[in-house]
C-alpha positions as CSV (number, residue, x, y, z in Angstrom):
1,X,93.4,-48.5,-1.4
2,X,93.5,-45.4,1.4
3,X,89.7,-45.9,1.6
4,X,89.7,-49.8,2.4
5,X,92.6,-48.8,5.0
6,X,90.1,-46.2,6.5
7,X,87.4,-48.5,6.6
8,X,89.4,-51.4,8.3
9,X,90.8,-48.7,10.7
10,X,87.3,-47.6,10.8
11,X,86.6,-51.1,12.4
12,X,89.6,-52.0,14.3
13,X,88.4,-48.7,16.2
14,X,84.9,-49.9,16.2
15,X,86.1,-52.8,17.7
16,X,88.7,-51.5,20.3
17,X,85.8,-49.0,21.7
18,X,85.5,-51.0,25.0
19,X,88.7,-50.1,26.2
20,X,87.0,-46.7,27.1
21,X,84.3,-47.4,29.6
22,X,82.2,-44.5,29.2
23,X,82.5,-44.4,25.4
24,X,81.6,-47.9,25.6
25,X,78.5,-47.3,27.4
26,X,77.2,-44.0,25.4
27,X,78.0,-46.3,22.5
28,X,75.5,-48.9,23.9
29,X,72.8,-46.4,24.9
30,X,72.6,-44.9,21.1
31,X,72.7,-48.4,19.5
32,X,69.8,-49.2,21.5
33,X,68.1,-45.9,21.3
34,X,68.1,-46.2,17.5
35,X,67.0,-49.4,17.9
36,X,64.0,-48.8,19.6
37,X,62.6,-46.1,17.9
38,X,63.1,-48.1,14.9
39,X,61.3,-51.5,16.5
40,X,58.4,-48.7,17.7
41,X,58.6,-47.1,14.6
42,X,57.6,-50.6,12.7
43,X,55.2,-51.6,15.4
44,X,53.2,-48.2,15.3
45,X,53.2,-48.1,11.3
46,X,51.8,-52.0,11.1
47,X,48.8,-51.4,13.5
48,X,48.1,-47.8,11.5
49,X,48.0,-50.3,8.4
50,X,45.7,-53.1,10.2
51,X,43.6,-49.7,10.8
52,X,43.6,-49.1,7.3
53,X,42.8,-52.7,6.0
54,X,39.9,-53.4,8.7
55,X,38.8,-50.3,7.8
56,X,38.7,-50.9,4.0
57,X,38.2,-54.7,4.7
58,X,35.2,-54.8,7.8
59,X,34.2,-51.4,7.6
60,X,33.8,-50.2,4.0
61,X,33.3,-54.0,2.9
62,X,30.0,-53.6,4.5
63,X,29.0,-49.9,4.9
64,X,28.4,-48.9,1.2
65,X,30.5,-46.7,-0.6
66,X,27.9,-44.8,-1.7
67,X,24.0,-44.7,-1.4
68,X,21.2,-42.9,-3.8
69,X,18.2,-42.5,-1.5
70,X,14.8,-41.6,-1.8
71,X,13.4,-37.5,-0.7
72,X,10.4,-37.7,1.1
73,X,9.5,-41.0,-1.1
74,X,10.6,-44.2,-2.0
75,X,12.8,-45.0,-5.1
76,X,11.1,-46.1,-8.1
77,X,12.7,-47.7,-11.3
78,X,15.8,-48.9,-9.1
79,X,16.5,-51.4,-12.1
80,X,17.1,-48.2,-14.2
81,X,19.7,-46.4,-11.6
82,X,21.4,-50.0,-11.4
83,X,21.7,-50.1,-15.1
84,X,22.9,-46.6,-14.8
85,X,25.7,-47.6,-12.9
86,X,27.1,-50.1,-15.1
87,X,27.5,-47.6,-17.6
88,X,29.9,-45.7,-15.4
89,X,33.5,-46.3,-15.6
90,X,34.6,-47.1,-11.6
91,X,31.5,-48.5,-10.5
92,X,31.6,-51.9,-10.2
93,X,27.8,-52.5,-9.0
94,X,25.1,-51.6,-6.8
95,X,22.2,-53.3,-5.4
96,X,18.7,-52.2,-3.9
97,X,18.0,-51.6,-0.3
98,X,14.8,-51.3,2.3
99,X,15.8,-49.4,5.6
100,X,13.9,-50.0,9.0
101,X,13.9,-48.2,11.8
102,X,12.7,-48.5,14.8
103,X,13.0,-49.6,18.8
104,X,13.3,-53.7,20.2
105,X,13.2,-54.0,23.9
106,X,16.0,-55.2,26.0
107,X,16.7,-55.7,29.6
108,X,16.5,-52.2,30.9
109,X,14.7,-49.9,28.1
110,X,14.6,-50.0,24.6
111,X,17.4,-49.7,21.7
112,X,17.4,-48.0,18.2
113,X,17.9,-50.6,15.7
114,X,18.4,-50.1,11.8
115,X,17.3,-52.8,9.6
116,X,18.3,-53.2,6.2
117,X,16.1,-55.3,3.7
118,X,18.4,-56.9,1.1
119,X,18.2,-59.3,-1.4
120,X,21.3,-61.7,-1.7
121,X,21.7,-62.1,-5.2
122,X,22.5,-57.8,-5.8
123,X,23.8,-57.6,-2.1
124,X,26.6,-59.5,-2.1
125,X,27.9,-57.7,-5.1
126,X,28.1,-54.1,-3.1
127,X,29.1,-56.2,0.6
128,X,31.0,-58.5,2.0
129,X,28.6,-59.4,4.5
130,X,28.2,-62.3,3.7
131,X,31.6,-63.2,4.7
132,X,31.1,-62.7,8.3
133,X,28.2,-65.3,8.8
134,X,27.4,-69.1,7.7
135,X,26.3,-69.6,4.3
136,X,22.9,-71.1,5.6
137,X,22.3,-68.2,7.7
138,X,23.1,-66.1,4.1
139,X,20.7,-68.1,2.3
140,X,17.9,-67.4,4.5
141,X,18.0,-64.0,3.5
142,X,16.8,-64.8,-0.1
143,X,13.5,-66.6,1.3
144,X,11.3,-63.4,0.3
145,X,8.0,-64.2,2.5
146,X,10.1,-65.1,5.6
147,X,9.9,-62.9,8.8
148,X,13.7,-63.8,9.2
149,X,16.5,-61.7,10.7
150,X,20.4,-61.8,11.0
151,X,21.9,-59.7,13.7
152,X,25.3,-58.9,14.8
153,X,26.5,-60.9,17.7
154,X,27.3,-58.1,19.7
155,X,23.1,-57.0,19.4
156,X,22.2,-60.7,20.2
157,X,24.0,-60.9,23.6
158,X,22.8,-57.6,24.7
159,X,19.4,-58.3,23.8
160,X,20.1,-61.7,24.9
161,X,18.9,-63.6,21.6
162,X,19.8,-66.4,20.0
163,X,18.7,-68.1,16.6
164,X,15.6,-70.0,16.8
165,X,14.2,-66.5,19.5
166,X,11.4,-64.2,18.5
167,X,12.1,-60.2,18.3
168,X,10.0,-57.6,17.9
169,X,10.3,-54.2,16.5
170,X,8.1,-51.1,17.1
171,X,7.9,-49.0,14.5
172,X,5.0,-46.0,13.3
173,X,1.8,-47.5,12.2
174,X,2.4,-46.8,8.2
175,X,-0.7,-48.6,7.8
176,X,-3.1,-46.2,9.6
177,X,-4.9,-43.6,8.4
178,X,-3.0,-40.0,8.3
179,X,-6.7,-38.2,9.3
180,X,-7.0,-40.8,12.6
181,X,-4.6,-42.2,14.1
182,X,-2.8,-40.6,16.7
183,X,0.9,-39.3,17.7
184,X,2.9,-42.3,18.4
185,X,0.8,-44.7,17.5
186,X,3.0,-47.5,17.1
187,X,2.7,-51.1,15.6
188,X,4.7,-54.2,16.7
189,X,6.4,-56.5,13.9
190,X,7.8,-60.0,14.6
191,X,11.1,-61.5,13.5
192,X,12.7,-65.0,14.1
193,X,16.6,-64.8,14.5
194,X,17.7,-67.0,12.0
195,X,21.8,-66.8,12.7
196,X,24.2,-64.3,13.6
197,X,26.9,-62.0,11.9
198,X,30.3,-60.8,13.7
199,X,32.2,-58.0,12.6
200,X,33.7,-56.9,15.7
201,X,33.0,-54.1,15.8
202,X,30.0,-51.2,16.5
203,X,27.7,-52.1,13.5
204,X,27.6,-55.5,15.8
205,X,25.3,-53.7,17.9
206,X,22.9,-51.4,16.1
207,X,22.4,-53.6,12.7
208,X,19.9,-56.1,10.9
209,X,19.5,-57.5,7.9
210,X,16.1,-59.1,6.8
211,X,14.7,-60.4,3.4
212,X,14.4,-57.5,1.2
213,X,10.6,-58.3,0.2
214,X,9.4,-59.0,3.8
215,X,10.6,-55.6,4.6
216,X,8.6,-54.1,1.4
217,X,5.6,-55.5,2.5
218,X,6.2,-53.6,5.9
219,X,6.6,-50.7,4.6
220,X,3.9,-51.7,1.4
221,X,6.5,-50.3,-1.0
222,X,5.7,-53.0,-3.6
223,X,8.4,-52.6,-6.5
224,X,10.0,-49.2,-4.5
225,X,13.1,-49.1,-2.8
226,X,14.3,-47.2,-0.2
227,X,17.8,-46.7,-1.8
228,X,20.5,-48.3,-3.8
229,X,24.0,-49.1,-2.5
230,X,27.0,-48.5,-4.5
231,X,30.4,-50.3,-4.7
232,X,33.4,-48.6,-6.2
233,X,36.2,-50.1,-7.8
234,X,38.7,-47.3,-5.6
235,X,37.2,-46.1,-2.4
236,X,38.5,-42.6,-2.7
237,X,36.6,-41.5,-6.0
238,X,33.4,-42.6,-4.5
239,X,32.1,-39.1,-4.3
240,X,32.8,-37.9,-7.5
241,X,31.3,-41.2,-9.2
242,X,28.3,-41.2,-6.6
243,X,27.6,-37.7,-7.7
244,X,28.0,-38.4,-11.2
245,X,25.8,-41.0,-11.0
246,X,23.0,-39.0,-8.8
247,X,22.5,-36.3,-11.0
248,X,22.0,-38.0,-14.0
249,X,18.5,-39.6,-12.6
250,X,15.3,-37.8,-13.2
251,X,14.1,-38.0,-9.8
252,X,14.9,-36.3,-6.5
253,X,17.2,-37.9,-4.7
254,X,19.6,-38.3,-1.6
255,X,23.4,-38.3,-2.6
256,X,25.7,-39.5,0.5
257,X,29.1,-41.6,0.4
258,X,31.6,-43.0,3.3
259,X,33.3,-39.9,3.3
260,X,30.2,-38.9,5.3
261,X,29.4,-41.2,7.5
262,X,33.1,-43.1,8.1
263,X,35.7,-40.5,7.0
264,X,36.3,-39.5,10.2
265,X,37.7,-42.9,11.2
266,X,40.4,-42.4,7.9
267,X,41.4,-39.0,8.4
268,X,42.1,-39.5,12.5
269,X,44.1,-42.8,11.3
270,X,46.0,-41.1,8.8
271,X,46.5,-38.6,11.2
272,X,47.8,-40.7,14.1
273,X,49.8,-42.1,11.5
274,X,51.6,-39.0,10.5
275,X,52.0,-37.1,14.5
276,X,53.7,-41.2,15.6
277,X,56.0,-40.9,12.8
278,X,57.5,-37.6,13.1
279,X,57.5,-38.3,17.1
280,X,59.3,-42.1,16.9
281,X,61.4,-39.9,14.2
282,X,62.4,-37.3,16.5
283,X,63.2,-40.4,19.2
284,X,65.8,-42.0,16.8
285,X,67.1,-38.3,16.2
286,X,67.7,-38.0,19.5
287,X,69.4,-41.6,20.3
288,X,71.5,-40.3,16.9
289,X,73.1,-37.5,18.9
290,X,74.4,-39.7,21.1
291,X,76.6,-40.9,18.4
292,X,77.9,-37.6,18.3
293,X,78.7,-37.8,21.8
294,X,80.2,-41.2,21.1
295,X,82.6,-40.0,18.3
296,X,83.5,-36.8,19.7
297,X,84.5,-38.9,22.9
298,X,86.3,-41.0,20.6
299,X,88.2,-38.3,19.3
300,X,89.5,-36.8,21.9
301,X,90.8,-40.6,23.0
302,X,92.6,-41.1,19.7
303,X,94.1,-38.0,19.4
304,X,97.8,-39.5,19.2
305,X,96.4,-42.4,16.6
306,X,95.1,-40.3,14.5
307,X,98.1,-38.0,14.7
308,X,100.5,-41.1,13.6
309,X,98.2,-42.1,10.5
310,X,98.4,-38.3,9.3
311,X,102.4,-38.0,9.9
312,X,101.7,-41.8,7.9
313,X,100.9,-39.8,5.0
314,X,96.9,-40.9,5.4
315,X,94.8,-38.4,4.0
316,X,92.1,-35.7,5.7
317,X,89.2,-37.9,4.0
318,X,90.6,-40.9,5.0
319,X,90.7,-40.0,8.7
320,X,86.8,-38.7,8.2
321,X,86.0,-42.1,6.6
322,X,87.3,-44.0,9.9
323,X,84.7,-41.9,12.1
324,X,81.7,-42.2,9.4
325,X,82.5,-45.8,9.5
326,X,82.5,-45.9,13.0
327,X,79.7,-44.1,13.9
328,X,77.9,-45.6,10.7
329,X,78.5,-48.9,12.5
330,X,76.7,-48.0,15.9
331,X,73.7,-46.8,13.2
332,X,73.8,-50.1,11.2
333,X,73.6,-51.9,14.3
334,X,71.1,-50.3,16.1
335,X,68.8,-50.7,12.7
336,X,69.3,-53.7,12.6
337,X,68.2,-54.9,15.5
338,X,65.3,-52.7,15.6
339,X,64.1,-54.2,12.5
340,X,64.4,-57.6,13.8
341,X,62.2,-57.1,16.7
342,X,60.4,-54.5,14.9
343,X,59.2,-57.3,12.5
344,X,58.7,-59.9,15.0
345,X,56.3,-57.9,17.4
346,X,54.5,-56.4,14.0
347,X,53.9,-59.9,12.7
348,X,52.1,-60.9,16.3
349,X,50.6,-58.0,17.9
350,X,47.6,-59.1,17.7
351,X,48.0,-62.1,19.8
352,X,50.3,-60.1,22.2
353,X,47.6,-57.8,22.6
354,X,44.9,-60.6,23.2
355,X,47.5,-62.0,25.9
356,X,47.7,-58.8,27.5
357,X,44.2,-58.5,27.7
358,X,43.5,-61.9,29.3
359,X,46.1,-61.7,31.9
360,X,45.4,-58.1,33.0
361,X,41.8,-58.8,32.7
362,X,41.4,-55.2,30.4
363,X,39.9,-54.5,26.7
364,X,42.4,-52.2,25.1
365,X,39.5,-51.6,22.3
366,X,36.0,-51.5,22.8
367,X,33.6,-52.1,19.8
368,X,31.0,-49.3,21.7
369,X,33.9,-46.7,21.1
370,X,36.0,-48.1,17.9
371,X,34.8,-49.5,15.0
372,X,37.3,-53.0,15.5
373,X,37.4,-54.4,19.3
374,X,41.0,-56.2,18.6
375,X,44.2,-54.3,17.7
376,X,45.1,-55.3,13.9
377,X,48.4,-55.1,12.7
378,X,49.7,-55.3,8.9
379,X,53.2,-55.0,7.8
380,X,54.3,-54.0,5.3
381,X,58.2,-54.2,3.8
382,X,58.2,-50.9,2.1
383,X,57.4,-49.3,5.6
384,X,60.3,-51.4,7.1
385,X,62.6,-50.4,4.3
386,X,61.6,-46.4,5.1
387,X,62.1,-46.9,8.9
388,X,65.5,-48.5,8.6
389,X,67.1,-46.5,5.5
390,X,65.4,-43.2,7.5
391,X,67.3,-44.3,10.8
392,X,70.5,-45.3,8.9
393,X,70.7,-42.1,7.3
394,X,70.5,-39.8,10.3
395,X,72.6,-42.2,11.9
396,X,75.7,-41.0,9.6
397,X,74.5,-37.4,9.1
398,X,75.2,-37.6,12.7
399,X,79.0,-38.8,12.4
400,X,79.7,-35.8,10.0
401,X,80.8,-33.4,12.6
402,X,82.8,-35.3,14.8
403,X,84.4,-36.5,11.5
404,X,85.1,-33.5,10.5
405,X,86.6,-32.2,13.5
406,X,88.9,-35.5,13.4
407,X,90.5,-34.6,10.1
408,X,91.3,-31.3,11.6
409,X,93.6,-32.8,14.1
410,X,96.7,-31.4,13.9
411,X,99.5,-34.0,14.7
412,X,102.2,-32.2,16.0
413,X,99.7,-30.6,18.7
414,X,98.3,-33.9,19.6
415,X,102.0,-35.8,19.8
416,X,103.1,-33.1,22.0
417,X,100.3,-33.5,24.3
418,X,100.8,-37.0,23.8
């Protein structure tokens, strides 16, 4: 009974908090302090997880997981590593791959451009590529004779190409005799665009895919592969299962996973993640010690009330239960409200961050510089449900001092002043 009279006390003084002017506005300022680190907080946390799943999704949906590649030669008996892989539990497939390289001509020089021979029926089992252009344009990738190639958008419009245009790739004469032919000798191949694919991001610009047999005969690798592409069932034991996998072939090969070639972009996200979170933390710390200011403020303005409930025969913990609640209130508050507009702005940042771009005329991400040219955002509950029990509970470590300095009132001192 003497803590539901504390807590209802606990309001009533809650509620009676804008007779004091000042306390009423220091009250307001740590409310919607705490509430804005928490709505940041969210925010910050749901674009680091949009990272994460374009990352996983775009990113590593595409780029393989892990590659076996050819020293020096081609691959031979590919069949035999794919069968290989099956037999390894956390693989979940691979497929063979040709890789082309060499320089197309655009308005103003030339570009680097990797081309990847593929063959749809063991491609789309490693990639998702396939996702990110039309089905016909998919399907003329298994016409194995056919000059044809898929680009990213992002390649066509710089090179200024559409489907239906001729390009041409310059790569070493492989044909030519080693004794004769001279340094840089150079032959010309043609391809017909056949469609487009759109990531959004840099593999737009600097990636091909053509039928995997045209780009054989290119190369006049026959049966031989450059490589083969491999697709784990968790992203994060792709090294060990890569390795595992390399060295139990009898021929010399190339070991390489994502960890290589696209870590970087995981460990600076999880590392962004971490310095936001202990900085937006350190934010709602500091809008919690104005609830200290509040309460101690308080305090001193209910010296005689609290003087009268002790002479009442209300107990020390009671009168520290009247302050928690208090103070616990301004927390609740403040968390709750961040939360709501936390969520809100989480659920549509990307379209706020599309409208921002088209009425300040500016790209906040660049696909030259990041590997995504929009700002993704994911959220997810268990994040909100850290942020706002995280918040709450400094929130009321923060009423335990003033609190405690309430209980210690002593009433004949403060009815004499009185």
């Amino acid at each position: 009974m003497n803590q539901l009279l504390s807590i209802w006390v606990g309001w009533r003084f809650y509620m009676a908090r804008q007779s004091n002017n000042l306390i009423s506005f220091i009250s307001f300022a740590s409310t919607a302090g705490i509430a804005l680190g928490v709505a940041v907080l969210i925010v910050v946390l749901s674009a680091m997880n949009g990272f994460e799943s374009e990352l996983e999704n775009r990113m590593l949906g595409v780029v393989a997981h892990g590659e076996l590649s050819g020293v020096e030669q081609p691959v031979h008996d590919w069949e035999g590593i794919i069968d290989d892989a099956k037999k390894i539990p956390g693989i979940l497939a691979a497929a063979p791959y040709i890789r082309l390289q060499g320089l197309v001509q655009k308005p103003g020089g030339f570009q680097g451009l990797t081309i990847l021979g593929v063959d749809p029926l063991y491609e789309e089992k490693v990639s998702n590529i396939s996702q990110f252009m039309s089905q016909d344009t998919w399907s003329e990738l298994a016409v194995k004779d056919k000059n044809s190639i898929v680009l990213g958008k992002g390649l066509a419009n710089s090179l200024g190409l559409g489907v239906g245009d001729s390009l041409s790739l310059y790569m070493p004469n492989v044909n030519a005799d080693p004794k004769t032919k001279r340094i840089g000798s150079a032959k010309s191949y043609r391809f017909t665009v056949v469609g487009v694919f759109e990531l959004g991001g840099e593999l737009d610009l600097s990636t091909a895919y053509v039928p995997m047999q045209y780009a054989a005969s290119i190369l006049n690798m026959g049966e031989q592969v450059s490589g083969v592409r491999i697709k784990t069932a968790n992203v994060f034991q792709a090294p060990r299962l890569i390795r595992e996998l390399g060295f139990s072939q009898d021929q010399y090969l190339y070991i390489t996973d994502w960890t290589r070639t696209q870590g970087h972009l995981y460990q600076d996200i999880q590392l962004v993640r971490s310095v936001m979170y202990l900085v937006l933390a350190l934010v709602i710390a500091v809008a919690c010690f104005n609830i200290v200011s509040t309460l101690v403020m308080a305090v001193r303005d209910k010296q005689a009330e609290i003087a009268i409930l002790l002479t009442m025969g209300m107990k020390r913990s009671g009168i520290m239960i009247i302050f928690i609640v208090q103070g616990a209130l301004n927390g609740l508050l403040g968390c709750l409200l961040g939360g709501l507009f936390g969520v809100l702005i989480a659920e549509n940042l990307s379209l706020i961050a599309k409208g921002i771009e088209n009425i300040f005329g500016v790209q906040l991400l660049s696909a030259d510089i990041y590997f995504i040219d929009f700002l993704p955002s994911e959220l997810h509950l268990s994040d909100v449900g850290l942020v706002l029990l995280l918040a709450f509970v400094m929130s009321l470590i923060s009423t335990l001092y003033p609190a405690w300095k309430a209980s210690k009132t002593a009433p004949a001192s403060a009815l004499a002043g009185r």
